[in-house]
C-alpha positions as CSV (number, residue, x, y, z in Angstrom):
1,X,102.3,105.6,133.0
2,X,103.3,103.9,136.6
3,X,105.6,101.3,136.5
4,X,103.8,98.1,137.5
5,X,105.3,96.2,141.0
6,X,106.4,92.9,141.3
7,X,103.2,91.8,142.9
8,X,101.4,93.4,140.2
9,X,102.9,91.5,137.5
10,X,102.6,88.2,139.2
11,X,99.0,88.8,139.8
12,X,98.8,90.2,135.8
13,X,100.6,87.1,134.8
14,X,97.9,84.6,137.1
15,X,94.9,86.1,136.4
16,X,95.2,86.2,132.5
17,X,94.6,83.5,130.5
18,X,98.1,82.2,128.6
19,X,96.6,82.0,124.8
20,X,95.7,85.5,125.2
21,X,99.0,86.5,126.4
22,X,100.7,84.6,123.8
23,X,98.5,86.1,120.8
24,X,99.4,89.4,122.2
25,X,103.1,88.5,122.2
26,X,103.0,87.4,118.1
27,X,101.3,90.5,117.1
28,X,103.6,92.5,119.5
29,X,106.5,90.6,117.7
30,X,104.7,91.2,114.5
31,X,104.2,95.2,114.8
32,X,108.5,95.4,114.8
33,X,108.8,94.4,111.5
34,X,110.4,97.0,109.7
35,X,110.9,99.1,112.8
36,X,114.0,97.5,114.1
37,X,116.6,100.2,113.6
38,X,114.3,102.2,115.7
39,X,113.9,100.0,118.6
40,X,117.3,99.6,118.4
41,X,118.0,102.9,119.1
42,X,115.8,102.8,122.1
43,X,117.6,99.6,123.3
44,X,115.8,96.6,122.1
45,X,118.0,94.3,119.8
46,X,118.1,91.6,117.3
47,X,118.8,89.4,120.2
48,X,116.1,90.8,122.5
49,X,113.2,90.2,119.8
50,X,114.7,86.5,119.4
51,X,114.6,85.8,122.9
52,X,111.1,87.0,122.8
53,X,109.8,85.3,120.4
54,X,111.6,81.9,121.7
55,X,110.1,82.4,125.1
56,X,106.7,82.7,123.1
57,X,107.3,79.0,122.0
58,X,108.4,77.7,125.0
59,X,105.4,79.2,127.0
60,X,103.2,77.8,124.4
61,X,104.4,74.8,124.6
62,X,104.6,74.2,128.1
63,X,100.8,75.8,128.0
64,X,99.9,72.7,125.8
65,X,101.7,70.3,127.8
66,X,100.1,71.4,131.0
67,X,96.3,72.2,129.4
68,X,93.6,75.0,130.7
69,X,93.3,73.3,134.2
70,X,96.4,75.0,135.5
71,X,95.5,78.1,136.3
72,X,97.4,78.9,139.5
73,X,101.0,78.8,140.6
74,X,101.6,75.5,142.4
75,X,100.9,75.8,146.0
76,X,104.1,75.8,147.3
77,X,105.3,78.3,144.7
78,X,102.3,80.4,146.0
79,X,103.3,79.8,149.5
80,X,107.2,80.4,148.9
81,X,105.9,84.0,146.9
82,X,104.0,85.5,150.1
83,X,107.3,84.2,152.1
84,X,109.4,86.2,149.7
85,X,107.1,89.4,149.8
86,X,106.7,89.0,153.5
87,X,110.1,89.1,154.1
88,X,111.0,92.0,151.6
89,X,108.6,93.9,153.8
90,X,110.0,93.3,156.9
């Protein structure tokens, strides 16, 4: 497996949709029950799971806030990424 690059997570985290990310996230969250001594062994904690599962509320929330029609970064978010990336680059 290749590890994905920054670009290809930003473009994994615009082009699919949120609910879908976030129903993936609960049954992802889900699937450690009963397996946390493992995963702790290979480095994911208590407090990494929590944190994961609050960022699943917040994301959700903020999803509902802003409804489906925000599907993009804002433009100047967009504009200040390819600036970024540009300028790694370089």
């Amino acid at each position: 497996m290749s590890i994905l690059s920054r670009e290809e997570c930003i473009e994994l985290g615009v082009s699919t949709p949120t609910s879908a990310l976030i129903e993936w996230a609960g049954k992802q969250i889900s699937a450690t029950q009963g397996h946390e001594s493992r995963l702790q062994v290979r480095g994911v904690s208590p407090a990494t799971l929590s944190d994961i599962r609050e960022l699943s509320v917040v994301i959700e929330g903020r999803h509902r806030e802003m409804g489906d029609s925000h599907h993009l970064p804002p433009e100047p978010t967009a504009l200040a990424e390819r600036i970024r990336a540009d300028a790694v680059g370089y």
